[in-house]
C-alpha positions as CSV (number, residue, x, y, z in Angstrom):
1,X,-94.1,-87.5,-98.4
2,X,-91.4,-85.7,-100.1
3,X,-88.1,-87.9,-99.2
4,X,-85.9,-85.2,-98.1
5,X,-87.7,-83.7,-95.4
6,X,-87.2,-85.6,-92.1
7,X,-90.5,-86.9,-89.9
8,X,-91.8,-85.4,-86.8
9,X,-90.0,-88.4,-85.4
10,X,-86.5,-88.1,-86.7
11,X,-86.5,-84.2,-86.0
12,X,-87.2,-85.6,-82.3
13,X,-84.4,-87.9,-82.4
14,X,-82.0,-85.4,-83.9
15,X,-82.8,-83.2,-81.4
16,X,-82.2,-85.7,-79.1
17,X,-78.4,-86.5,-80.3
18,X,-78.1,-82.8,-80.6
19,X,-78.1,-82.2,-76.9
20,X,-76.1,-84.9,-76.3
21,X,-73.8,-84.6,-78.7
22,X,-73.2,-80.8,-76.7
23,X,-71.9,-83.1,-73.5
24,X,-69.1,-84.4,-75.8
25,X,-65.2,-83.7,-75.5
26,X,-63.4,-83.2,-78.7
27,X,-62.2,-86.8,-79.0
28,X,-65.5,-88.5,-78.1
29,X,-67.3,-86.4,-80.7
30,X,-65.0,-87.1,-83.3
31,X,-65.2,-90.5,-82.9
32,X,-68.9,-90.5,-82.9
33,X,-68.6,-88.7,-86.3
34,X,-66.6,-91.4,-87.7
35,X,-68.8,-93.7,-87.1
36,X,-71.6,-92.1,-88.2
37,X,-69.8,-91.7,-91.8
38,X,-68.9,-95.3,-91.6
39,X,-72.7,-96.4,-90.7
40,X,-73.5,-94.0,-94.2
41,X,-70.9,-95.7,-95.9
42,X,-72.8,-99.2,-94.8
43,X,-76.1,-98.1,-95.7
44,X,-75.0,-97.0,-98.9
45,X,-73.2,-100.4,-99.6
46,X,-76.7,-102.1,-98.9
47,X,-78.9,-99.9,-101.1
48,X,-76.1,-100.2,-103.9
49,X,-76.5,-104.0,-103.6
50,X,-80.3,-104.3,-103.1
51,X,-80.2,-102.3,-106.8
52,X,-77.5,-104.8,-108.3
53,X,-79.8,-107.8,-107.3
54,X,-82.6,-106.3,-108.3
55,X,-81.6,-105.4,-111.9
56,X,-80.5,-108.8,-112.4
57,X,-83.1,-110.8,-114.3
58,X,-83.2,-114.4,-114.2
């Protein structure tokens, strides 16, 4: 499966937030996008440090 492509399960699930993401004022929505970046910003933290330990040999 090529890694960029999203599943028939995330396209669901983006279609999802997608419509509710249209109920949204202009604060709520912005805050919701904050914290997406942040949750990228964690995710990226954990992969960076999953490759740190594993490149460590005893």
């Amino acid at each position: 499966m090529n890694s960029t492509k999203l599943t028939l399960e995330q396209q669901f699930k983006l279609k999802i937030l997608e419509i509710h993401i249209q109920n949204l004022n202009q604060q709520q929505a912005q805050k919701l996008l904050l914290k997406f970046v942040q949750l990228g910003m964690m995710k990226d933290n954990i992969i960076s440090n999953y490759i740190q330990t594993q490149s460590i040999e005893p």
